[in-house]
Backbone as a chain_set.jsonl record, in Angstrom:
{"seq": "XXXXXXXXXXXXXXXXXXXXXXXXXXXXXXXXXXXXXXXXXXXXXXXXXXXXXXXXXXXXXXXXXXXXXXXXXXXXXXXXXXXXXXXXXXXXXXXXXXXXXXXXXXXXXXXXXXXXXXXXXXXXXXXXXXXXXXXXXXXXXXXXXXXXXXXXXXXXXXXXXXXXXXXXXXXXXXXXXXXXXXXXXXXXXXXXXXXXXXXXXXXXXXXXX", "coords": {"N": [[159.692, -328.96, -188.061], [161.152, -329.394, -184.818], [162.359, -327.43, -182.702], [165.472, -327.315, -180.289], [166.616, -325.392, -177.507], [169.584, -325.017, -176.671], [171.117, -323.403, -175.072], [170.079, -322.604, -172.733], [168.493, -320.702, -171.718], [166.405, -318.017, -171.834], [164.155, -317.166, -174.191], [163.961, -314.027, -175.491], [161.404, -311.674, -175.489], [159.477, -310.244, -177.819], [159.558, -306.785, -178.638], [156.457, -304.524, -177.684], [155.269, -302.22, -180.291], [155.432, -298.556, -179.655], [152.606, -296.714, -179.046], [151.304, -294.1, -181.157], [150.222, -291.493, -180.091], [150.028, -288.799, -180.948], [148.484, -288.246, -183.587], [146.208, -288.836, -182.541], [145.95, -286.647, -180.912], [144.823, -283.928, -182.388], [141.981, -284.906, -182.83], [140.963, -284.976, -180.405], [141.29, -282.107, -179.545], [139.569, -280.871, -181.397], [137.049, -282.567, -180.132], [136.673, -281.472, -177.951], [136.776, -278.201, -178.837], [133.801, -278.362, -180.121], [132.502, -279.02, -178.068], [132.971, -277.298, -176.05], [131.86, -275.233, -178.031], [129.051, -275.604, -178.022], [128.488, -275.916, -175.246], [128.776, -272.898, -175.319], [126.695, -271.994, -177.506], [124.495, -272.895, -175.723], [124.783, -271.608, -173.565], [124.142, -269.208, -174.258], [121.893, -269.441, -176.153], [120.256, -269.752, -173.944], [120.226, -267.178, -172.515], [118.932, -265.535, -174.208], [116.358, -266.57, -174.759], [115.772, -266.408, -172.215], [115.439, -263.482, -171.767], [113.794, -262.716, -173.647], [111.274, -263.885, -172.363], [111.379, -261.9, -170.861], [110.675, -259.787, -172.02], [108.033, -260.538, -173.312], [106.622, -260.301, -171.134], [106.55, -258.112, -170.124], [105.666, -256.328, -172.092], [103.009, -257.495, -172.097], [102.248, -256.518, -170.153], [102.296, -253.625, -170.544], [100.31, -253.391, -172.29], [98.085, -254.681, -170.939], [98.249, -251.886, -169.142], [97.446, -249.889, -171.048], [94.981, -250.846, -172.332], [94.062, -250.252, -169.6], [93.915, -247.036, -169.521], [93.08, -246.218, -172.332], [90.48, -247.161, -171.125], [89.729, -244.89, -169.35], [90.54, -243.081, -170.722], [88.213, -243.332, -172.612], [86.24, -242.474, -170.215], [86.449, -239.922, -169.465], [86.089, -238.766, -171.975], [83.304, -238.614, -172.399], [82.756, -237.406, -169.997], [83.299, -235.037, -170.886], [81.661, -234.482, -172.617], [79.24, -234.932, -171.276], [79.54, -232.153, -170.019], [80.255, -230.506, -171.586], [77.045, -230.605, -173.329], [75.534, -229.472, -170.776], [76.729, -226.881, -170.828], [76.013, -226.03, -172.788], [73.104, -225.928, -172.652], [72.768, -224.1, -170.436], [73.842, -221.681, -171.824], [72.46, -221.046, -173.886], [69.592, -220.94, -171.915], [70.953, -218.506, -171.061], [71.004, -216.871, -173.206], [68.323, -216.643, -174.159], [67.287, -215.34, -171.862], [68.859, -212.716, -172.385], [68.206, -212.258, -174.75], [65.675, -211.92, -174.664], [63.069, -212.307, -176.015], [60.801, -213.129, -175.983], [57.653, -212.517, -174.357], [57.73, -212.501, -170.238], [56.565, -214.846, -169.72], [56.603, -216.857, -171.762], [59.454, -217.249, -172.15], [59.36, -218.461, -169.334], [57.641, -220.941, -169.832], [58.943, -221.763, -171.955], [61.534, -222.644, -170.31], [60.604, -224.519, -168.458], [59.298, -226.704, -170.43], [61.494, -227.201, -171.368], [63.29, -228.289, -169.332], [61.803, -230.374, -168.224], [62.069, -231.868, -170.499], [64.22, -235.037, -171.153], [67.778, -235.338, -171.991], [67.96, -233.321, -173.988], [67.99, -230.453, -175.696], [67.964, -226.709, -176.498], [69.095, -224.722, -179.049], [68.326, -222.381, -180.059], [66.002, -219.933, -180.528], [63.407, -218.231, -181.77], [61.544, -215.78, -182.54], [58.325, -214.774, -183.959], [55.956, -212.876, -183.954], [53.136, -214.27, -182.922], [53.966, -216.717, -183.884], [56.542, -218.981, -183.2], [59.727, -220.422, -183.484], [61.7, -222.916, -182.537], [65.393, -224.332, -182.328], [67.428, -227.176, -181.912], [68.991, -229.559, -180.253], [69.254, -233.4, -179.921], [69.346, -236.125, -177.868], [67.839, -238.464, -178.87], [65.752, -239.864, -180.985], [62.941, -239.778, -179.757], [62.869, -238.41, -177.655], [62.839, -236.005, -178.464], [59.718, -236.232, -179.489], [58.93, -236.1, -177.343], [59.213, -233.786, -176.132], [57.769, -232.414, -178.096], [55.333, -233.568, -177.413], [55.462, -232.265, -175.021], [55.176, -229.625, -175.304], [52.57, -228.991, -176.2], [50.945, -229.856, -174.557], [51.277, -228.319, -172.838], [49.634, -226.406, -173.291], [50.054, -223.761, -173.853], [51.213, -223.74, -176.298], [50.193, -224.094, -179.474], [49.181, -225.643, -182.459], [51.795, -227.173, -183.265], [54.497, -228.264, -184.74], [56.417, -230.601, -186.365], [59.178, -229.331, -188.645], [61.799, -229.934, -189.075], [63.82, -232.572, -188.773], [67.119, -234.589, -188.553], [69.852, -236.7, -188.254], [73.097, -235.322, -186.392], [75.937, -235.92, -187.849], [78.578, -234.703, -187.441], [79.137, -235.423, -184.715], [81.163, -237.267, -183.852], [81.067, -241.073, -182.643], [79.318, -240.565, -181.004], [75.453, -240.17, -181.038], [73.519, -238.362, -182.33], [70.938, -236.046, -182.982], [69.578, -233.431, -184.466], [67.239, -230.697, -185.063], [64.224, -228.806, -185.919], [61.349, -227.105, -184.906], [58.455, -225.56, -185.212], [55.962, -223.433, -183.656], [53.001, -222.132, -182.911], [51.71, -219.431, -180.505], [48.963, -219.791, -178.418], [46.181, -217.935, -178.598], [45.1, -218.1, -175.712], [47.292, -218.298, -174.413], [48.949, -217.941, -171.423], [46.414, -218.3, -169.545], [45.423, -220.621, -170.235], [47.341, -222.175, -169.583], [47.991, -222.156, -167.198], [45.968, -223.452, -166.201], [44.694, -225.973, -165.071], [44.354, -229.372, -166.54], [42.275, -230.689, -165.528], [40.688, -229.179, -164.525], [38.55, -228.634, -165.939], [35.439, -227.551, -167.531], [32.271, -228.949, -166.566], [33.765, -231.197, -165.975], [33.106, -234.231, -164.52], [33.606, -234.949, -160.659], [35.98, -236.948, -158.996], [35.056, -239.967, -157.706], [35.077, -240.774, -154.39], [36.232, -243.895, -152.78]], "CA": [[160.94, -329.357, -187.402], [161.601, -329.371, -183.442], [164.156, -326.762, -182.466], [165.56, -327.113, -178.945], [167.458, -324.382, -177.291], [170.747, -325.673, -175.955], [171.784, -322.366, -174.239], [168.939, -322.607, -171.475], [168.502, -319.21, -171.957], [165.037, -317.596, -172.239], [164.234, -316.409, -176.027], [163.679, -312.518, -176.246], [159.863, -311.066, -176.619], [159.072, -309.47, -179.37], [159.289, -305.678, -178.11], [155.711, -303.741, -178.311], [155.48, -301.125, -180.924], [155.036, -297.521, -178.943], [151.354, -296.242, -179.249], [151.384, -293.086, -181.993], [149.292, -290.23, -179.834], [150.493, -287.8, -182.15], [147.373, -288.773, -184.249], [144.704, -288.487, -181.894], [145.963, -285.32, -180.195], [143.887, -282.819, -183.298], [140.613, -285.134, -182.495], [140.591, -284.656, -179.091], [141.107, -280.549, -179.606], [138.058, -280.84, -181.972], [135.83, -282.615, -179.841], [136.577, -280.232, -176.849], [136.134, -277.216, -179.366], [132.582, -278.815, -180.308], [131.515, -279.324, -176.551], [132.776, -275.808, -175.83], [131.211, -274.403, -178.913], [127.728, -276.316, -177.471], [128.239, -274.893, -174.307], [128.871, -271.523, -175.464], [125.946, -271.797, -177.602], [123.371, -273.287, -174.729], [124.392, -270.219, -173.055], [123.364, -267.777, -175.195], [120.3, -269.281, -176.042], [119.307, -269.431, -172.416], [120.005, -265.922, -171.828], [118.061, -264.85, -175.042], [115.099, -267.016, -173.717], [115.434, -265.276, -170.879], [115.634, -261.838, -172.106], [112.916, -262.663, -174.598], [110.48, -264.029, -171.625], [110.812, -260.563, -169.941], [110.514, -258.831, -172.708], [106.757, -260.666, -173.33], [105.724, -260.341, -169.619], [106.551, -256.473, -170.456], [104.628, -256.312, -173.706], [101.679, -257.873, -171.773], [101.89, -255.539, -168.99], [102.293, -252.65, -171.41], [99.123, -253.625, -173.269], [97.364, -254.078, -170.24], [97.683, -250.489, -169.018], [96.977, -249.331, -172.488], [93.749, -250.691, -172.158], [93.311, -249.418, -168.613], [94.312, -245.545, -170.087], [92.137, -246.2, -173.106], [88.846, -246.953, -170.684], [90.181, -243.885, -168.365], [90.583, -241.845, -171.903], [86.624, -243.293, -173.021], [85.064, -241.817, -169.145], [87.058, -238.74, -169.828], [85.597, -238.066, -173.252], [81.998, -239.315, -171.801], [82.305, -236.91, -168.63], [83.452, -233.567, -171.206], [80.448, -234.23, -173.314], [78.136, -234.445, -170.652], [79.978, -231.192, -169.746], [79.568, -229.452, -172.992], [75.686, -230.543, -173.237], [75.005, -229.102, -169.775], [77.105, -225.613, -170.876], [75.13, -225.802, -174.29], [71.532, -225.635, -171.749], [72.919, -222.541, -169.552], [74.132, -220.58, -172.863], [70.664, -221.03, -174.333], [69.033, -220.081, -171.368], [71.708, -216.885, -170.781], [70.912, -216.067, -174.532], [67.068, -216.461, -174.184], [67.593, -214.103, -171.101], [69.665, -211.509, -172.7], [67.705, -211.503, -175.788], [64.343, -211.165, -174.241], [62.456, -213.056, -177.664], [59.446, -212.785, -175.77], [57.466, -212.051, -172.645], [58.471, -213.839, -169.651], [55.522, -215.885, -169.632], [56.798, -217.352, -173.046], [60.717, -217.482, -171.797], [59.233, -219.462, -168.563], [57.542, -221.902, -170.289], [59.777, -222.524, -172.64], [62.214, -223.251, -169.64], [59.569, -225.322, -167.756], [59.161, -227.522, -170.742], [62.609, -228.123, -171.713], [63.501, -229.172, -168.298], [61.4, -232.259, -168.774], [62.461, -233.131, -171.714], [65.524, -235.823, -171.624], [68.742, -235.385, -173.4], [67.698, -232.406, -175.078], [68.62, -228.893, -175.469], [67.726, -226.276, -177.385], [70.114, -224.066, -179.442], [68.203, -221.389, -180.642], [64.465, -219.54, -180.604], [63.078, -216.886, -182.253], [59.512, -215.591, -182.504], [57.353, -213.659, -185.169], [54.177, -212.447, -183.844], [52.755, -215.56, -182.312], [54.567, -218.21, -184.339], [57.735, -219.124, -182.55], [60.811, -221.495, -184.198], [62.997, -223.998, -182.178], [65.993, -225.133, -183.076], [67.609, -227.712, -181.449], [69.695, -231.41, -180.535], [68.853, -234.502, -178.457], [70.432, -237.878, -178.019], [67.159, -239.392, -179.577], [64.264, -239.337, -181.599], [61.955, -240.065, -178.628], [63.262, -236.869, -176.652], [62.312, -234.804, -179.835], [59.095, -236.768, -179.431], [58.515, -236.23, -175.814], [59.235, -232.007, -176.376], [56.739, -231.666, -178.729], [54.399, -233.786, -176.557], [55.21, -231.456, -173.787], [54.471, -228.084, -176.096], [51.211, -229.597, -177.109], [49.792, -230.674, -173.344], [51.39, -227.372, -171.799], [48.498, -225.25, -173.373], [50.342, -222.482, -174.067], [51.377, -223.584, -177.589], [48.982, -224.726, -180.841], [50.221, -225.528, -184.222], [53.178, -227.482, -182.916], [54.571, -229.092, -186.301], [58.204, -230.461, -186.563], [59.831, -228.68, -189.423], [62.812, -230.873, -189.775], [65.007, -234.021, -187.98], [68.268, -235.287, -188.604], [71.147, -237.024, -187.18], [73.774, -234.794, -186.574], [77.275, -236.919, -188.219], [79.361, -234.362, -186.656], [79.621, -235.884, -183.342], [81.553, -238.503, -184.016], [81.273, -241.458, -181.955], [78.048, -240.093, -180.012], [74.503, -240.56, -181.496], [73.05, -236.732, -181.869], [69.839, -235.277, -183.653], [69.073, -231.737, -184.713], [65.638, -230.371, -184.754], [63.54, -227.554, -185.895], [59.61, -227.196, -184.521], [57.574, -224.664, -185.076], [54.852, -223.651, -183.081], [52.066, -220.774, -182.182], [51.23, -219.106, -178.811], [47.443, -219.815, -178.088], [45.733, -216.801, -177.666], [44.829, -217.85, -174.346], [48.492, -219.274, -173.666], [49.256, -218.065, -170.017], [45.935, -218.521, -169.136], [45.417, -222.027, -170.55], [48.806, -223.004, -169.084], [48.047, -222.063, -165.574], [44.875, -223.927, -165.46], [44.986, -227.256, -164.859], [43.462, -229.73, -167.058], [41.817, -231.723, -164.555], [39.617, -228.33, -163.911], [37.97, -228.148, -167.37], [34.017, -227.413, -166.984], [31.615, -230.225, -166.926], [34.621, -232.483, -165.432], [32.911, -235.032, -162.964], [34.45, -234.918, -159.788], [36.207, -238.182, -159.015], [34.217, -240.663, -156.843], [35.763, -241.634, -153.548], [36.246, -245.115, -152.13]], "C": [[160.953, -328.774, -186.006], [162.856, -328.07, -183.211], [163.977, -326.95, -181.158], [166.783, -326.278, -178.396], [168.581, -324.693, -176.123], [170.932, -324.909, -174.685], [171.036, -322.483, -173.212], [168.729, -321.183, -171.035], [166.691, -319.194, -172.094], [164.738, -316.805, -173.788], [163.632, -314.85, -175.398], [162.346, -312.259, -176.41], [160.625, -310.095, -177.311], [158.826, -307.923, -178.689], [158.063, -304.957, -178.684], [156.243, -302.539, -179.058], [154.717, -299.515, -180.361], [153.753, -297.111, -179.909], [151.609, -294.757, -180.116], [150.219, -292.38, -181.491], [149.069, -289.063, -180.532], [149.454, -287.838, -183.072], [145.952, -288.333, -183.705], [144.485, -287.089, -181.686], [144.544, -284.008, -180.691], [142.306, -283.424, -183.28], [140.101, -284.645, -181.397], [140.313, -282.824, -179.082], [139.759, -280.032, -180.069], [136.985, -280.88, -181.206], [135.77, -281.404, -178.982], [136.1, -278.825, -177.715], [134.582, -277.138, -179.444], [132.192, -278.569, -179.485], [131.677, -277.824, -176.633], [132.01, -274.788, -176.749], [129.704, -274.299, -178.356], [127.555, -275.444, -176.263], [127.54, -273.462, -174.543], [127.086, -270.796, -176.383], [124.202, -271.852, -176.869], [123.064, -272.534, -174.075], [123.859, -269.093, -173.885], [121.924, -267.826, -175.823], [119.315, -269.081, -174.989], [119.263, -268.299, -171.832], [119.045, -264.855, -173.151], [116.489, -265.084, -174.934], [114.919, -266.0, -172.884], [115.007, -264.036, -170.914], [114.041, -261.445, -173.048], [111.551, -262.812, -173.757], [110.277, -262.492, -170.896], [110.281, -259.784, -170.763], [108.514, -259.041, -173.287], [106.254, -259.915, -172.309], [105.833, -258.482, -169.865], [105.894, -255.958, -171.333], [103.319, -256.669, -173.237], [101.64, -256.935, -170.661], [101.413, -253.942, -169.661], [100.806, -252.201, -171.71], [97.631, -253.633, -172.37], [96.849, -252.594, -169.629], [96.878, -249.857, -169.846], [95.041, -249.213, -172.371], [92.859, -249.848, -170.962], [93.265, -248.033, -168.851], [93.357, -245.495, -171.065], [90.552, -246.575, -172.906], [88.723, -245.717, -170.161], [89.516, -242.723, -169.979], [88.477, -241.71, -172.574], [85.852, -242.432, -171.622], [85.553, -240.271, -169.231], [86.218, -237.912, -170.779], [84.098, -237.907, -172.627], [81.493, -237.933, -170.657], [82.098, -235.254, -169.481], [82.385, -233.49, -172.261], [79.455, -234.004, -172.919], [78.279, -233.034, -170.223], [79.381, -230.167, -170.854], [77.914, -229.499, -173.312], [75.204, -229.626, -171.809], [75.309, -227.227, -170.298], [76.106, -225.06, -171.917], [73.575, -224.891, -173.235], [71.697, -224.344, -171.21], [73.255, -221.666, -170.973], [72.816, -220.414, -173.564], [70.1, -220.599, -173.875], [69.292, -218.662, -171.194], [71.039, -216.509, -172.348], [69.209, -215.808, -174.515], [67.063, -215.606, -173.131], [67.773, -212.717, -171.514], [69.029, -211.61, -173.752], [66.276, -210.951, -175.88], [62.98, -211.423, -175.901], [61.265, -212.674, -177.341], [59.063, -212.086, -174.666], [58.187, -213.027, -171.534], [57.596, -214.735, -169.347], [56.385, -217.113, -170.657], [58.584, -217.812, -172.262], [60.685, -218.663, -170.06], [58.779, -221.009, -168.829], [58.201, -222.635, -171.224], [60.58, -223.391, -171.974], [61.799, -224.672, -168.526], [59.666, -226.548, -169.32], [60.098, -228.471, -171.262], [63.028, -228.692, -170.829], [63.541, -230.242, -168.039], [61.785, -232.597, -169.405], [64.014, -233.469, -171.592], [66.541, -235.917, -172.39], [68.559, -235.068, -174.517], [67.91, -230.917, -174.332], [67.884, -228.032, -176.797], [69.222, -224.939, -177.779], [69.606, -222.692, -180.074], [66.558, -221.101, -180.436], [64.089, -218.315, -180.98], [61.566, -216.805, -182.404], [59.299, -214.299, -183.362], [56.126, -213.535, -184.529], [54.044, -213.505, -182.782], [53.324, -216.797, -182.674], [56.217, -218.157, -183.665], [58.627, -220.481, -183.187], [61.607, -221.81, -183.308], [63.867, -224.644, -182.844], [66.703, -225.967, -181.804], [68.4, -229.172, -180.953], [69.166, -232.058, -179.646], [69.496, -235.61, -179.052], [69.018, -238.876, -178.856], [66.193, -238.862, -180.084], [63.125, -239.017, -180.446], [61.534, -238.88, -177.764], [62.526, -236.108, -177.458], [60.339, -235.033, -179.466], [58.119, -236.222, -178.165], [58.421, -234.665, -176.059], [58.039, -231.604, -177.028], [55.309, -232.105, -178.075], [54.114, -232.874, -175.565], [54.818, -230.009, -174.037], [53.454, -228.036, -175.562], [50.463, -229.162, -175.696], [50.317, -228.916, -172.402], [50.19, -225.872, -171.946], [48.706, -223.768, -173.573], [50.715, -222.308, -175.108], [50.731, -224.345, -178.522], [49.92, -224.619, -182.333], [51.621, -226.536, -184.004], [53.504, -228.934, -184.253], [56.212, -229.462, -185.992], [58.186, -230.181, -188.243], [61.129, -229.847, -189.983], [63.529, -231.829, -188.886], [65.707, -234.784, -188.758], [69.306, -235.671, -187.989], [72.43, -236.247, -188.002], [75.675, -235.806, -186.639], [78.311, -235.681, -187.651], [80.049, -234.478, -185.589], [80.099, -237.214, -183.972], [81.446, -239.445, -182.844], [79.869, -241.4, -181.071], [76.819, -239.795, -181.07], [73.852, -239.141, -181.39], [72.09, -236.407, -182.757], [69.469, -233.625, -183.457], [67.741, -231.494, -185.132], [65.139, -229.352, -185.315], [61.807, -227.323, -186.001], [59.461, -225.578, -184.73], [56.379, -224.789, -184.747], [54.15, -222.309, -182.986], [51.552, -220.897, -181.19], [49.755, -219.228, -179.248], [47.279, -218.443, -177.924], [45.074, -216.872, -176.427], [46.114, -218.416, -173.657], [48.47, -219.234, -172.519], [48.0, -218.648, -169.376], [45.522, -220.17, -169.057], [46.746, -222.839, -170.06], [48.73, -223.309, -167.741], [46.831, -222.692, -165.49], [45.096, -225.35, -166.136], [43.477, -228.336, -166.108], [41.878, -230.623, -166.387], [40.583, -230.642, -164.272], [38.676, -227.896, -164.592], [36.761, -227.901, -166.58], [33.693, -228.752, -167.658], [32.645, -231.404, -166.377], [33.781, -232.788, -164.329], [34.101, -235.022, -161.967], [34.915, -236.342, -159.597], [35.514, -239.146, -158.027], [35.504, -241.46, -155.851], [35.738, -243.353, -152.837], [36.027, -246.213, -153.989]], "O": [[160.752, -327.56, -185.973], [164.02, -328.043, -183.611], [162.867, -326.872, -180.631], [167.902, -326.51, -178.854], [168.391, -324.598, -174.91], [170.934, -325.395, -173.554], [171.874, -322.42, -172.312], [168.876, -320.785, -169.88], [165.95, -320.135, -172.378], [165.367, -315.819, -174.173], [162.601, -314.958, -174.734], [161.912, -312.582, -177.516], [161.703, -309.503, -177.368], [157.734, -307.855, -178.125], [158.127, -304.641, -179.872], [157.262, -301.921, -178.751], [153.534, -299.321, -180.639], [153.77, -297.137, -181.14], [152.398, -294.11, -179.428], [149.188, -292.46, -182.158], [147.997, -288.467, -180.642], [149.761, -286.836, -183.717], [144.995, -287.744, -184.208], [143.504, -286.409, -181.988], [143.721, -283.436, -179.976], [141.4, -282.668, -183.632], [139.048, -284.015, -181.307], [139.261, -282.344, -178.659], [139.031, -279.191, -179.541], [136.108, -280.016, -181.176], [134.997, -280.469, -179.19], [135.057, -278.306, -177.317], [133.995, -276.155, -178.992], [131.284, -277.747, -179.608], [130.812, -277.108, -177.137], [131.597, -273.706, -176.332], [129.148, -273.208, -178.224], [126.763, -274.507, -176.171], [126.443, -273.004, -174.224], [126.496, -269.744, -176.135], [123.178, -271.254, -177.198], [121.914, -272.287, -173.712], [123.017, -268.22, -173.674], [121.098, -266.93, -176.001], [118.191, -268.579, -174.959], [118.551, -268.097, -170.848], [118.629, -263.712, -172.962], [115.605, -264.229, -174.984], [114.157, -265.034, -172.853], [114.223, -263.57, -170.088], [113.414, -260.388, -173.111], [110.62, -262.101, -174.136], [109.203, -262.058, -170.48], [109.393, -259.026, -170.373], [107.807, -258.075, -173.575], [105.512, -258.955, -172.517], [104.828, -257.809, -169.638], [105.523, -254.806, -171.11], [102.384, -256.211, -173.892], [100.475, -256.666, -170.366], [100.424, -253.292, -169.323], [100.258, -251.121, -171.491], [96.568, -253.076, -172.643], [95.697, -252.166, -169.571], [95.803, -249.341, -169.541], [94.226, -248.29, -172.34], [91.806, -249.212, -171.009], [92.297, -247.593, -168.229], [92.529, -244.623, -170.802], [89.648, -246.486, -173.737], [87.63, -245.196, -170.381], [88.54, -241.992, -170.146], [87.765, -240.739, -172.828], [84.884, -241.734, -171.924], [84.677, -239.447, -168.967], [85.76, -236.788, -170.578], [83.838, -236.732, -172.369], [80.34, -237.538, -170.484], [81.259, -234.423, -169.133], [82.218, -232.396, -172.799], [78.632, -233.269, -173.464], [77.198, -232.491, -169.996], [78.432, -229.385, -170.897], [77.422, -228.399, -173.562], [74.195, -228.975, -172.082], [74.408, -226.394, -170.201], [75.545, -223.964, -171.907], [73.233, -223.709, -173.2], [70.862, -223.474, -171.459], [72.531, -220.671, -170.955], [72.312, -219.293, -173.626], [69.538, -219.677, -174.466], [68.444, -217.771, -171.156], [70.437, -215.438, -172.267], [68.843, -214.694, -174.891], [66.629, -214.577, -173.649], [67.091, -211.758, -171.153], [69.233, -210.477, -174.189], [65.772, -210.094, -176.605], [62.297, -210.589, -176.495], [60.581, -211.99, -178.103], [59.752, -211.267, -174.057], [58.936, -213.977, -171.76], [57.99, -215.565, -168.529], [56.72, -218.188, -170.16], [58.636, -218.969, -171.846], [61.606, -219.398, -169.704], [59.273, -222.009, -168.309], [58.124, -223.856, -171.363], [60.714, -224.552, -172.362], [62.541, -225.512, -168.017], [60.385, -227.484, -168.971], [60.007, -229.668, -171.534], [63.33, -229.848, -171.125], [64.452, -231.015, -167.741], [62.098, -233.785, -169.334], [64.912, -232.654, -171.803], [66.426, -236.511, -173.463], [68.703, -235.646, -175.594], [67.966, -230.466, -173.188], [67.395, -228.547, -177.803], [70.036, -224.468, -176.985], [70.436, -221.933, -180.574], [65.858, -222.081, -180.182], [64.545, -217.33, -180.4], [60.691, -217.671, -182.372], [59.893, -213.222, -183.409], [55.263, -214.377, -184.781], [54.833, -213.558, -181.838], [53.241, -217.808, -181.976], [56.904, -217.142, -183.779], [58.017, -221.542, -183.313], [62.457, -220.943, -183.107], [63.573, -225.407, -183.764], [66.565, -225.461, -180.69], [68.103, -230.026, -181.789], [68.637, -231.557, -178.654], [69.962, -235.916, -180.15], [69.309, -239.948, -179.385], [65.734, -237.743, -179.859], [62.54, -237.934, -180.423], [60.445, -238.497, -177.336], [61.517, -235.551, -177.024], [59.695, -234.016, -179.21], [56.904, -236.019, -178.144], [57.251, -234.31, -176.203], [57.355, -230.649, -176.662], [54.322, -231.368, -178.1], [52.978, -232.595, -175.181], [54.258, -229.299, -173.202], [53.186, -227.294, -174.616], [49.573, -228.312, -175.664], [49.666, -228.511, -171.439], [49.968, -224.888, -171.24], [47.89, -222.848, -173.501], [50.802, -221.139, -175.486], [50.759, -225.542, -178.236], [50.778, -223.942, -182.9], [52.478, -226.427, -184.881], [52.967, -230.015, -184.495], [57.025, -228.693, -185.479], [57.359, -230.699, -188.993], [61.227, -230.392, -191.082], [63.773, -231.158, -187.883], [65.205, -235.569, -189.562], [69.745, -234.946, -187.096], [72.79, -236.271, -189.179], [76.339, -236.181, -185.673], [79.267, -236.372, -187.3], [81.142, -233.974, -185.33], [79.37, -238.047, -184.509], [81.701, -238.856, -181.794], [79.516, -242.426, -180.491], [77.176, -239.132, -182.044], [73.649, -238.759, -180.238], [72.663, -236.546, -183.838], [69.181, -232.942, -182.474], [67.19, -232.465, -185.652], [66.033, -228.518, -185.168], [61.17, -227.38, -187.053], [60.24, -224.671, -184.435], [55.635, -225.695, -185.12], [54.891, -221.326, -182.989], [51.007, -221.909, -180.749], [49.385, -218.799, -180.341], [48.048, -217.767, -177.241], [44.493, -215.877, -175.992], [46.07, -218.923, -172.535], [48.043, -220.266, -172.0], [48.261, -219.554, -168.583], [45.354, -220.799, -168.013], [46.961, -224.036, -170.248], [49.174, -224.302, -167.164], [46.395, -222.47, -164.361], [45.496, -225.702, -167.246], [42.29, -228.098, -166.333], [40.805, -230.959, -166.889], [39.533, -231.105, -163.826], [37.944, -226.981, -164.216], [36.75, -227.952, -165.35], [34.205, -229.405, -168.568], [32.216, -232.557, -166.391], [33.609, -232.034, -163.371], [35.286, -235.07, -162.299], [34.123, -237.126, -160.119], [35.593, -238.425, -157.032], [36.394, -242.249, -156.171], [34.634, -243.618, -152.361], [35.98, -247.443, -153.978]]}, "num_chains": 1, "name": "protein.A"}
């Protein structure tokens, strides 16, 4: 059915129904809590990062010295051993001095032959009659080796036997052998010492050119 509106009037809208914010308001608080929570947590991880990066770069610096102190601490140990071997040599000699074991023929050559010999020492010497006992350390067999070679060829001692060799496990860390030779004076020691081998009799002279 048609209706037509006599009055010539305009009909009335329909009044909107007001928007209910009242609703949203506790979302909106949320999200903002959320973001700010986010924040709050972005910061704190970035300053624990942070804190945590120095704290490496400090741990690696640390570790470096360490090592540089712990090569420092190895030339240290290195320098008071060569120290103590050198004191060992002069107390040996002062004691072979002051105890006067033998003649000083016998107390020279002894010192003459240890000289030569390499990373060796002796710690002790005593003498019976003509038989004489070394005791002794060196950094190697070879040294031990080379000493008794140098007895032998110096002509002033016969009989030259080693008695005993072992590595001394006391030194920790450092490679050490202990020793004990026994040997007898020649009865021509000094004289056979001081003459050269090169001057035997019957030696051809050497041919020049």
């Amino acid at each position: 059915m048609i209706r037509i509106n006599l009055l010539g009037q305009l009909r009335p809208k329909a009044a909107r129904r007001p928007v209910d914010t009242g609703a949203a308001m506790p979302l909106v608080f949320v999200l903002a809590g959320v973001v700010f929570a986010a924040l709050i947590l972005v910061y704190v991880y970035h300053s624990y990062a942070t804190q945590l990066a120095t704290e490496n770069t400090r741990i690696k610096q640390l570790q470096a010295q360490k090592t540089d102190l712990e090569a420092i601490k190895a030339q240290v140990k290195t320098f008071e051993d060569q120290k103590k071997t050198l004191q060992q040599r002069v107390d040996t000699i002062e004691k072979l001095q002051k105890d006067r074991t033998g003649g000083q023929e016998l107390l020279d050559e002894v010192a003459n032959t240890v000289s030569r010999a390499e990373n060796l020492w002796l710690t002790s010497m005593s003498k019976r009659g003509s038989a004489v006992t070394f005791e002794g350390a060196s950094a190697s067999i070879n040294s031990v080796a080379n000493f008794i070679t140098s007895l032998k060829r110096s002509g002033y001692f016969q009989k030259v036997e080693i008695k005993e060799t072992k590595q001394d496990e006391k030194t920790a860390g450092i490679q050490t052998f202990t020793f004990t030779i026994n040997a007898e004076i020649a009865p021509s020691g000094p004289a056979a010492a001081a003459t050269p081998a090169s001057a035997s009799p019957g030696a051809a002279p050497a041919k020049k050119g």
